[in-house]
C-alpha positions in Angstrom: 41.8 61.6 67.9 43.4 58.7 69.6 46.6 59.0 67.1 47.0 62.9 68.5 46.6 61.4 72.2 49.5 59.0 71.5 51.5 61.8 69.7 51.0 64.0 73.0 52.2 61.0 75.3 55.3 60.2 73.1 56.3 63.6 73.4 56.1 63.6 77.1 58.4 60.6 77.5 60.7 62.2 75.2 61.2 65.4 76.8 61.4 62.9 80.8 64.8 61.5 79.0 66.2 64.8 77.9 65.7 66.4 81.5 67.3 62.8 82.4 70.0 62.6 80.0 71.2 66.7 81.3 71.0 65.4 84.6 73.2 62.9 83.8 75.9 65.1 81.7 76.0 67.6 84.3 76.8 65.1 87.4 79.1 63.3 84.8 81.3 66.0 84.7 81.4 67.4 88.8 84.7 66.4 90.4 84.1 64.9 93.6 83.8 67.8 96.2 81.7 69.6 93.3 79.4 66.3 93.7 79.4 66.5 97.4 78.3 70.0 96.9 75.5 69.4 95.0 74.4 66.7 97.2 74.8 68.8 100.2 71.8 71.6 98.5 70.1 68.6 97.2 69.7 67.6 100.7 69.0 70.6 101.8 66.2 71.2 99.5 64.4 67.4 99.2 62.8 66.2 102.8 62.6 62.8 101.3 66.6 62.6 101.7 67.0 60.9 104.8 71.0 60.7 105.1 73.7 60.7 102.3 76.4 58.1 103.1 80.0 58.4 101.7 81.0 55.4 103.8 84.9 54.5 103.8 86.5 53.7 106.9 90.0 55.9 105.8 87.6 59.4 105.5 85.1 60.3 108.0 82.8 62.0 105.5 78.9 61.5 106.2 75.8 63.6 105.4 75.5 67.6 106.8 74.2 66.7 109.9 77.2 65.0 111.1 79.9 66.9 113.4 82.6 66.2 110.9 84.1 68.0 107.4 82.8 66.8 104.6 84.8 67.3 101.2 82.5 70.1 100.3 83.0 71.9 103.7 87.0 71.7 103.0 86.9 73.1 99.6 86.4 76.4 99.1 84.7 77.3 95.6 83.0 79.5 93.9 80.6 79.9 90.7 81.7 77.4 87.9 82.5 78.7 84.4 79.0 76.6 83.8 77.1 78.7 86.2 78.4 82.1 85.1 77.2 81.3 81.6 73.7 80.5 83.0 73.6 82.9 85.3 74.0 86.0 81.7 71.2 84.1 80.3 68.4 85.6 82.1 69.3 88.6 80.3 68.6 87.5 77.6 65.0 86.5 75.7 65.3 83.3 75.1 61.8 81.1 73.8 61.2 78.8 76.4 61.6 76.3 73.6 64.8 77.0 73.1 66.1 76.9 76.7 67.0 73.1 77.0 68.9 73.5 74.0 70.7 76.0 75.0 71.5 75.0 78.4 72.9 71.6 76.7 74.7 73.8 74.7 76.8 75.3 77.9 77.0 71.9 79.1 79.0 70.6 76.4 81.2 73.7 76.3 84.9 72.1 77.4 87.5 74.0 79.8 88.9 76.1 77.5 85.3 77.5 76.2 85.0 75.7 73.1 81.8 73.8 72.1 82.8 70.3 72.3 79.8 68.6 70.4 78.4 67.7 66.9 75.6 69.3 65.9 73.6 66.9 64.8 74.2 64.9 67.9 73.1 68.0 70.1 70.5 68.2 67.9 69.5 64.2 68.3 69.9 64.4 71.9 67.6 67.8 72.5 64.6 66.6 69.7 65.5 69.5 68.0 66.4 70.8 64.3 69.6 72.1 63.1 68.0 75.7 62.6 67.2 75.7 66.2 70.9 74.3 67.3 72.4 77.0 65.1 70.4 79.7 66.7 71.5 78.4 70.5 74.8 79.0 68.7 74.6 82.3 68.5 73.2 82.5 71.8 76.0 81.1 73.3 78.4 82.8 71.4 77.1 86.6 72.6 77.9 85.2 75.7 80.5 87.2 77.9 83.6 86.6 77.4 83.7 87.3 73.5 85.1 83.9 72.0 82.9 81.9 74.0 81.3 78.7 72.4 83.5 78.7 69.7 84.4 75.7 67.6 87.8 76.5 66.3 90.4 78.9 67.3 89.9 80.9 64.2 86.3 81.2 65.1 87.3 81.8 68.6 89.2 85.0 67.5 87.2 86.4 65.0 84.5 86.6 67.9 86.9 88.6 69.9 88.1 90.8 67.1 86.3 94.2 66.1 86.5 94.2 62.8 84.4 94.2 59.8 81.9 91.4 58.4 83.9 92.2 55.0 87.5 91.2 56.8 86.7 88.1 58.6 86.9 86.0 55.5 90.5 87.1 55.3 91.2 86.6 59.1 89.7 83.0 59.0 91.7 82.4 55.9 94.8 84.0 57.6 94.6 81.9 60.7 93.2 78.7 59.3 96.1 79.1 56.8 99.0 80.9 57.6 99.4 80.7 61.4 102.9 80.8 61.6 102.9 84.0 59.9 101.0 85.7 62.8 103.3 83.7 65.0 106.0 85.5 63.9 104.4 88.7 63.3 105.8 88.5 59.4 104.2 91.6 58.1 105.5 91.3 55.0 104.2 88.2 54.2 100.9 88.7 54.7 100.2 92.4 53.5 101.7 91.0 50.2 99.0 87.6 50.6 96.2 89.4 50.8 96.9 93.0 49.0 97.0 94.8 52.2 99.0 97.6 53.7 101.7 96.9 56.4 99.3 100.1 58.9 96.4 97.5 58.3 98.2 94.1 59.2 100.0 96.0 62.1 97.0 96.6 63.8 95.4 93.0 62.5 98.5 91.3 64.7 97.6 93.8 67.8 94.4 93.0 67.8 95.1 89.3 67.5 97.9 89.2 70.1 95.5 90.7 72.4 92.4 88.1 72.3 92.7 85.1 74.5 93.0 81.9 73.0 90.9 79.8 75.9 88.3 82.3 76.7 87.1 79.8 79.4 90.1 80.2 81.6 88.8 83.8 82.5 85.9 81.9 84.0 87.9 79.7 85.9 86.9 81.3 89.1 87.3 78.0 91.1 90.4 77.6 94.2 90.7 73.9 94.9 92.5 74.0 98.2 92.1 69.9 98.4 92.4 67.2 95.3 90.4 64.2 96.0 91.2 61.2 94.5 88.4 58.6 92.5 90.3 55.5 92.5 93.1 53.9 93.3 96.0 52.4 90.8 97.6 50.1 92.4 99.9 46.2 91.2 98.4 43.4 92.9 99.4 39.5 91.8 101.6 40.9 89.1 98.8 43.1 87.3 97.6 46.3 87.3 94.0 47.1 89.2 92.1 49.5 89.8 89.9 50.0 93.0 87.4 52.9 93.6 86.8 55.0 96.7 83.2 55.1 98.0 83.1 58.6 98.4 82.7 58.3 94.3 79.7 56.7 95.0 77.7 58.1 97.7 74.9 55.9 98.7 71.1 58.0 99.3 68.7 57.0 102.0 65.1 57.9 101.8 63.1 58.3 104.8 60.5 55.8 104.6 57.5 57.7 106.5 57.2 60.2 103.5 55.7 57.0 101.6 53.2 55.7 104.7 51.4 59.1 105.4 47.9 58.9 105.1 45.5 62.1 103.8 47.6 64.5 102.8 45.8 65.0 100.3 46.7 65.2 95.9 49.0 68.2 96.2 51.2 66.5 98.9 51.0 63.1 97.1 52.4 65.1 93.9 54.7 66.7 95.7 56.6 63.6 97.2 56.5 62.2 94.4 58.1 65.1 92.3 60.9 64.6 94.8 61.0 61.1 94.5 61.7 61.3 90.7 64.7 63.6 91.7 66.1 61.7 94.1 66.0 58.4 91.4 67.4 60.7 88.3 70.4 61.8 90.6 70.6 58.0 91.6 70.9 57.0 88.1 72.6 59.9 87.3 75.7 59.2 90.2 75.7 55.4 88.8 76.6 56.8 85.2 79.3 58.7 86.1 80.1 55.7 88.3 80.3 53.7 85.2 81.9 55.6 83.0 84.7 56.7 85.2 85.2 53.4 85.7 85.6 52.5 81.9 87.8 55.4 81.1 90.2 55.0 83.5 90.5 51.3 82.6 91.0 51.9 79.2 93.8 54.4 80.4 95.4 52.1 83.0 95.6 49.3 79.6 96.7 51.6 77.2 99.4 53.5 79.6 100.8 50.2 81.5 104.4 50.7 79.8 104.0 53.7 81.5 102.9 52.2 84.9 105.9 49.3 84.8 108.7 51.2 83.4 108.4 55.2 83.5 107.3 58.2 82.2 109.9 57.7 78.8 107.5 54.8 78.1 104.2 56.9 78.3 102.0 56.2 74.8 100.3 58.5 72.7 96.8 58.7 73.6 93.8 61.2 73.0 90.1 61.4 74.1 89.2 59.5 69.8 91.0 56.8 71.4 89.5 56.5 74.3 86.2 56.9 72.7 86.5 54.7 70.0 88.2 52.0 72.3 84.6 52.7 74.6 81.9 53.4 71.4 81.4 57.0 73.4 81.2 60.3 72.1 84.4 62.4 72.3 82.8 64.7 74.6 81.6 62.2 76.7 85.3 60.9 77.7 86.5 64.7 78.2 83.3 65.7 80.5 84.4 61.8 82.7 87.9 63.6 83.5 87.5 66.8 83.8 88.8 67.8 87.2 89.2 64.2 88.4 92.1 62.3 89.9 93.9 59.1 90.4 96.1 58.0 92.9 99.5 56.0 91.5 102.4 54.8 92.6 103.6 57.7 91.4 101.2 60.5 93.7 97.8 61.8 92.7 97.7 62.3 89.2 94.9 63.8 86.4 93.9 62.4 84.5 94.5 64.4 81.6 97.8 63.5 82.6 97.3 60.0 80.9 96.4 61.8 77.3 99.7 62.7 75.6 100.1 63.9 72.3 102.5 62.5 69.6 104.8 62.6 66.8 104.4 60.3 63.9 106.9 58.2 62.7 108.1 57.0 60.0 106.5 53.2 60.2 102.7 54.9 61.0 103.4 54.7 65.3 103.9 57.2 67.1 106.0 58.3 69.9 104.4 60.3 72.9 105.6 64.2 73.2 106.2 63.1 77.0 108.5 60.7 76.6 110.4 62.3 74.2 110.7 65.8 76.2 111.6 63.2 78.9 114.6 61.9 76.6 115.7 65.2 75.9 116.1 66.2 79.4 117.7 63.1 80.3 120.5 63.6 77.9 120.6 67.1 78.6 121.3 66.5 82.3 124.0 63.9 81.1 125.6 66.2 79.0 129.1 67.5 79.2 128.4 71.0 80.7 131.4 72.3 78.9 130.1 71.1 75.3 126.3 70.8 75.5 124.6 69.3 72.8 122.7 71.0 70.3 119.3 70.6 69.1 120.8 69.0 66.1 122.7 66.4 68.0 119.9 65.7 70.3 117.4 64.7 67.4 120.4 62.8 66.0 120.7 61.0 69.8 117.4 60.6 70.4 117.2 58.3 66.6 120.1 56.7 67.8 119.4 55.8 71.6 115.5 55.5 71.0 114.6 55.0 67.2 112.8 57.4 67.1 113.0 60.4 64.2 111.8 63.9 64.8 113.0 67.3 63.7 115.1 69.4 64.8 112.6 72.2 65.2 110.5 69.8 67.7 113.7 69.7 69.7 113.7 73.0 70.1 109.8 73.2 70.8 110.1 70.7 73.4 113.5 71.6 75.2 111.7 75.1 75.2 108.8 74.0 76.8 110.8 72.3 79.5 111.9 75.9 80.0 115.6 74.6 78.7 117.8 77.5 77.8 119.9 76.7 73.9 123.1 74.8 74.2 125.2 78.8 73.5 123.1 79.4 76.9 124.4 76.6 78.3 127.9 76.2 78.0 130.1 76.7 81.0 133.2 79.0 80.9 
């Protein structure tokens, strides 16, 4: 009997840290007037909250009951993506056993609608088995819009496509396979691949060309009218520091006289302390997000400072496995941290996705960041003799010249395209 008592007490802690660990995911990802929101209703809500502070002597922002705007008052915003998705799920009958999961599940959904997270660590982190993770899948993914929670794109358009169980081994092989062929709408090509007529795979490619790629996007109700800044990159003493804003770390003061009253009896008593809890999981919960910010934008400041001494040609290569191996943090950790958030530079207020770039590998196993190298090839297009412009060809051959640095031709033309470049025929002057 005493060994089923403990069982029942271990459990109990165990699901305290999971409703702590959520809170902490979803304040981790709140950009800062989203976090002055939910302070503000949190305020509104717990009598224990006294005052919220975002003392800094350069923004007058203070709790509600003060006569002047606070971020959240100057922002207007609506539902999340986050909330929409929560919002459909009360249509739905969902065990009650399965809610946390699935509500994790939504959390770790990333901009574009993908689910950004292992299995087995959703399942770790939620006490849960794979079975049960699988399920909140497919929860997820009936979700509106169609694609949502996907982990791939193929998976993402299959859920968008109406088409048979019996055709979507052929569409995930076609897409995980032969992409370029749907790029280019070669019809040929892939009615003779998979023994299909050229009717069928002309309708496959309409369908296709008509689901959206980021399905989250269409949920992207939000209208920033005002970016706030975190923190503050800035050269002092001939290094690079980096200095947060307090507004990042509002400070919550308790009124003391909930804690002193006398005979309110066991229902009160419960109550403040039910708040009390709150108020500490949302302390803890702002001092992660605190702390992590902190980290990651370190780790970017070290790993860009070429970019911060010399320009953007010298940006790095750098994705969110760096950054997460560099810190021993999940992959979704790092992109929940910048989601949404700024950084002032000497260069204005930047994202801080701006400091992830892409790159191409060379050669000698670096790589060269897509940045800098679309920065190159407008550079030398700008220097170019208007009356003979260079040509994709001669730019690749420049850039391995000037730079050392070997690419393609056809990642010329994908870059100088991006730029929104027209081709050197387009060019030329008369």
């Amino acid at each position: 009997m005493v060994m089923k008592l403990q069982l029942v007490n271990e459990q109990v802690l165990q699901w305290k840290m999971n409703q702590s660990l959520m809170q902490s995911i979803q304040i981790l990802q709140l950009s800062n007037t989203e976090l002055v929101d939910y302070l503000k209703e949190l305020e509104k809500e717990n009598p224990l909250i006294e005052e919220i502070n975002y003392d800094d002597p350069t923004l007058p922002y203070g709790s509600s009951t003060d006569d002047v705007i606070a971020p959240g008052e100057i922002n207007a915003s609506e539902l999340s993506m986050y909330d929409l998705l929560k919002k459909q799920l009360y249509i739905l009958h969902i065990p009650e056993k399965m809610r946390p999961i699935v509500l994790y599940g939504i959390d770790s959904i990333n901009e574009n609608g993908y689910l950004d997270v292992e299995l087995q660590l959703w399942a770790k982190q939620c006490h849960a088995t794979l079975e049960q993770v699988e399920q909140a899948v497919k929860l997820i993914q009936s979700l509106e819009p169609a694609g949502i929670g996907a982990r791939t794109l193929s998976e993402c358009i299959i859920l968008q496509l109406k088409i048979s169980a019996a055709d979507k081994p052929l569409v995930h092989n076609l897409l995980e396979n032969h992409l370029q062929w749907v790029a280019e709408e070669d019809v040929e090509a892939v009615a003779n691949e998979y023994g299909k007529s050229e009717t069928y795979v002309k309708g496959l490619f309409a369908q296709i060309k008509a689901c959206h790629p980021k399905p989250g996007h269409l949920l992207d109700t939000k209208i920033d009218h005002y970016i706030i800044p975190e923190a503050s990159i800035y050269k002092e003493n001939g290094k690079w520091q980096l200095s947060f804003y307090s507004w990042s770390k509002p400070k919550i003061t308790l009124n003391e006289a909930y804690f002193h009253m006398e005979g309110v009896g066991k229902e009160t008593e419960k109550y403040i302390k039910e708040k009390q809890t709150q108020i500490e999981m949302v302390k803890k919960a702002i001092t992660y997000r605190g702390d992590t910010l902190e980290r990651v934008i370190q780790c970017m400041v070290e790993k860009q400072s070429l970019y911060f001494e010399q320009g953007t040609h010298m940006m790095q290569p750098l994705t969110l496995k760096d950054i997460a191996e560099e810190l021993a943090l999940h992959v979704s950790t790092i992109s929940r941290a910048i989601a949404h958030k700024y950084v002032q530079t000497p260069n204005g207020i930047l994202p801080l996705n701006f400091f992830l770039q892409s790159g191409v590998k060379q050669s000698n196993g670096t790589k060269a960041s897509a940045l800098a190298i679309k920065n190159m090839i407008a550079d030398l297009i700008a220097q170019e003799d208007k009356y003979k412009p260079l040509s994709d060809e001669k730019l690749r051959k420049l850039i391995a010249e000037k730079y050392t640095i070997q690419i393609a031709r056809r990642t010329v033309m994908k870059y100088r395209e991006q730029l929104q470049i027209p081709s050197s025929t387009k060019r030329k002057e008369c």
